[in-house]
Each structure stands twice: as C-alpha cells, then as structure tokens.
N, C-alpha and C positions, 0 to 999 in steps of 0.2 A: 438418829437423824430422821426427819421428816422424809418421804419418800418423794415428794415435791419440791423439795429446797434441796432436796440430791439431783429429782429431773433439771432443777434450774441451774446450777454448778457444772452437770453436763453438758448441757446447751452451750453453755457460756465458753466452756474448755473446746469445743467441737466449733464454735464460729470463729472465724479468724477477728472479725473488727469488734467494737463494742458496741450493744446493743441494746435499747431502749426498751423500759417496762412493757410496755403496749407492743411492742414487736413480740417481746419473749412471751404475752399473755397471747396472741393468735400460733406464734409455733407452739407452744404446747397444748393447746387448749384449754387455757385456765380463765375464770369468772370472769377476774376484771384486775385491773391493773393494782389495786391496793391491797391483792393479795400475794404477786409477784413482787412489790416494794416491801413487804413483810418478809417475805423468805430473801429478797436480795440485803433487806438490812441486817438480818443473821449472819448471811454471809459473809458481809462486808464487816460484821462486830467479830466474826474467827479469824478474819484475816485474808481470806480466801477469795475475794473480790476487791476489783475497786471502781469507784464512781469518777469519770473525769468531768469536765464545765460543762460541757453539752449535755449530762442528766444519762449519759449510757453509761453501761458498765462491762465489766469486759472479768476476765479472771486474771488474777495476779498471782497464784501460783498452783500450782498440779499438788493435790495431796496425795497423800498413800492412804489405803484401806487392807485393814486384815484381808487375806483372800483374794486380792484383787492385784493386778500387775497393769502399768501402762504400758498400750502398744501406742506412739504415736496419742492422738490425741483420742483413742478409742480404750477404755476401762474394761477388760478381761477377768472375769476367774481364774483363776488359779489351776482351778481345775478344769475348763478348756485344755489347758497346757495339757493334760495328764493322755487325754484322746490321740494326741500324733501320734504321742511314746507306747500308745498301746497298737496302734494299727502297725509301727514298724516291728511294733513283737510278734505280733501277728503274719506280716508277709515274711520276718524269719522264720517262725515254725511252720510256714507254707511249703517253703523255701528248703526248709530238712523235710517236710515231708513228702514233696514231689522229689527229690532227690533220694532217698529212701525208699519210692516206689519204684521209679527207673534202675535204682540198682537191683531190684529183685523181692523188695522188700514187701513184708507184708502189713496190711493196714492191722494193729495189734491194738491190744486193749488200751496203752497208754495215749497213743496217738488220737483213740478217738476220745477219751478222757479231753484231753488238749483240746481236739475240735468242740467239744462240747462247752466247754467253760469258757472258751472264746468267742462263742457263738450265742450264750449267756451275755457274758458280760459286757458285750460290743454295743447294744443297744439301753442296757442299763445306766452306763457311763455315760454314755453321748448323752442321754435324758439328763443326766445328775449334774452337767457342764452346760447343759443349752437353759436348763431349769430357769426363770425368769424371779424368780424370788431371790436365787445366789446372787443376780448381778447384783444388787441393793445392798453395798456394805452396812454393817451396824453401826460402825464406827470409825472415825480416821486412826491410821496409827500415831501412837506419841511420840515425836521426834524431839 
C-alpha cells in the first residue's frame, strides 16, 4: 500500500464528517486534488471508503493491519503495547530490589545484571515502538 493512500485512509478514520478532495489535499499537504481522487478511488474500489452526493468521502469501515491494533480511531503498533508491560517489569524488579536492600540485603552480582539490561533495553524498545516506518502497515489483514 501506497504510504499516501494509507495517510489518506487515516485522515479519513480520524475526522468525524466526510470530507472533500480539496479539504483532504490542504490537511495533508498533497499537490493537488486529482492526486487525492486517485488514492481516494483506490480506496473506494477496496471497499474501505465511500463517496456520498455532495462529492465527500468519509470511511466506511476500520480495517486490520498486521502489527497494528485500533485504539479508538488512533492506529497503534503492536509493539507500543509491549513498553507499559515492560516498565511494570521494571518497577517490580525495583520493587524486590529496594525491598531487598531495606532488609539488609546486598547489591550482588545478579541484581545488577538486571539493572543493566533493563537500563539497556528501556530505550531500545521505546525507539523500536515510537520508530515512524512501523506505523505504515504493509498490508491489511485477510478477513
């Protein structure tokens, strides 16, 4: 899929009314409007828009993308998700390890094994979830 006929599919899921070539060619910033009627007639030949009397268009239905999860009308990776589930791992192991010092405990080899690969991979992930090429599914799923 075109990464333009994805921006346009977006737009379209994200405004509530239906919206006219020449509207949707100033919010994106695209050339001119008979490039916007070329990716909206795509869309409309998958199924995935519809044109009513008035010449706007609007979407007609939310697809799936490998990878990708709807929150609302906002299109997420997948692996977004994966960043909370690691930060709550993270204030558990914080969590045994200030509990662990207060009893008497001392900072030992594994613990800071743990701090280290947490403090690794904390910013690797978050880069690999925010990455701006993952949002752009390849493909919808086949339902």
């Amino acid at each position: 899929m075109n990464s333009t006929t994805f921006g346009i599919y977006l737009y379209l899921v994200k405004v509530k009314e239906p919206a006219a070539p020449r509207e949707i060619m100033r919010a994106m910033n695209i050339s001119s409007p008979g490039v916007v009627n070329r990716h909206l007639q795509k869309l409309m030949d998958w199924g995935w828009v519809s044109k009513d009397v008035y010449g706007r268009f609007n979407m007609r239905k939310k697809v799936s993308f490998k990878g990708h999860l709807w929150l609302g009308r906002t299109l997420l990776p997948t692996s977004l998700l994966f960043f909370p589930a690691f930060i709550a791992f993270t204030a558990i192991v914080i969590a045994a390890l200030v509990s662990h010092m207060l009893n008497g405990g001392t900072l030992s080899a594994p613990y800071i094994a743990l701090i280290v690969v947490i403090v690794v991979l904390a910013p690797i992930l978050l880069a690999e979830a925010l990455r701006p090429r993952r949002r752009q599914p390849k493909e919808p799923l086949k339902l």
